[in-house]
N, C-alpha and C positions, 0 to 999 in steps of 0.2 A: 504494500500500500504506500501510495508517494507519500512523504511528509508535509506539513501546513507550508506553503508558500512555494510547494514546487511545483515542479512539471512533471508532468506523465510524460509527454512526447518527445521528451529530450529538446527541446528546444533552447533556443540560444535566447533568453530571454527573462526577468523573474520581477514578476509583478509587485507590486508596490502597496501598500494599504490593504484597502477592503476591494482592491479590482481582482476581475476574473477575466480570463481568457478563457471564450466559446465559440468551440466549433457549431456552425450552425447546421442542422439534420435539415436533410432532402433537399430540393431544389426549388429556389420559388419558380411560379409560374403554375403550371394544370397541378391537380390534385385529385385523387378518389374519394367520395364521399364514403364511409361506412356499408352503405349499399351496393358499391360499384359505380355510381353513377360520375364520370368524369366532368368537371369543375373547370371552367379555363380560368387562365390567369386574370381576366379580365374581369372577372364578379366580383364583385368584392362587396361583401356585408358587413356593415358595422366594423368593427375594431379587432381584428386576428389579433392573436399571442400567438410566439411561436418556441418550440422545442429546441434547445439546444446541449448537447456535452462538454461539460467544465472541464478545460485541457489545464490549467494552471490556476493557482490560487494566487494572492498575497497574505503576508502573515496576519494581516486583522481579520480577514475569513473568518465568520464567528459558525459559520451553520454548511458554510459549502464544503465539499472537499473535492481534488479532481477526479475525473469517472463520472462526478455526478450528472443527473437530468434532469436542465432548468429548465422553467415557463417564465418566459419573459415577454413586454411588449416590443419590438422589430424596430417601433419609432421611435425609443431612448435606447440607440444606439449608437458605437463608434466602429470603424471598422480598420482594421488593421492588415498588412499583408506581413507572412514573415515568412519565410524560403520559400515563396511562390504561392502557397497557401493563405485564404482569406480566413480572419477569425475577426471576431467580436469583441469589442471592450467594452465591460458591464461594470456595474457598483453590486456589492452584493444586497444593499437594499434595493436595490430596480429588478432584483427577481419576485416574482408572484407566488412560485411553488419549487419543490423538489419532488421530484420523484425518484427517491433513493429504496434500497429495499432493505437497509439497515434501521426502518422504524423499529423501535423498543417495546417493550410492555410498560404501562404507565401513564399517566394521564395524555390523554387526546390532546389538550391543549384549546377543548370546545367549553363554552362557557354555558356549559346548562343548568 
């Protein structure tokens, strides 16, 4: 498991504070709906979020770690290129959700 502020990908690079570097999953433009039904790039409803994998942390990461799979919105974004490859630069409060699968037993974290 990489340690708090590194890199999984070996890359020449080590983030700073609470920023992450994210690879972004699939390609914009057409998309499958659930059913099959093909989506072109040109619909667009309301406010997408999109998925991406946490390639690097910074050491203030309080909640990320790399590997993980963030929901973020696309529009507070930055974009970066490093050895040819396009990644993301995020705050780790400008994520929405993780879906990691190291959740715990122990409070939800829901206020009922």
């Amino acid at each position: 498991m990489p340690k708090k502020g590194g890199s999984s990908a070996g890359l020449p690079v080590r983030m700073l504070h609470d920023r992450l570097l994210v690879s972004l999953e699939g390609e914009p433009g057409e998309r499958r709906s659930g059913g099959g039904i093909l989506i072109p790039a040109t619909a667009s409803v309301g406010k997408r979020l999109a998925w991406g994998a946490v390639v690097a942390t910074g050491p203030n990461a309080r909640q990320v770690e790399s590997g993980d799979r963030v929901l973020f919105d696309p529009d507070d974004r930055a974009e970066v290129e490093i050895q040819g490859k396009e990644y993301l630069l995020l705050r780790e409060r400008d994520l929405h959700a993780i879906a990691a699968e190291r959740v715990e037993d122990g409070p939800s974290g829901l206020y009922l």
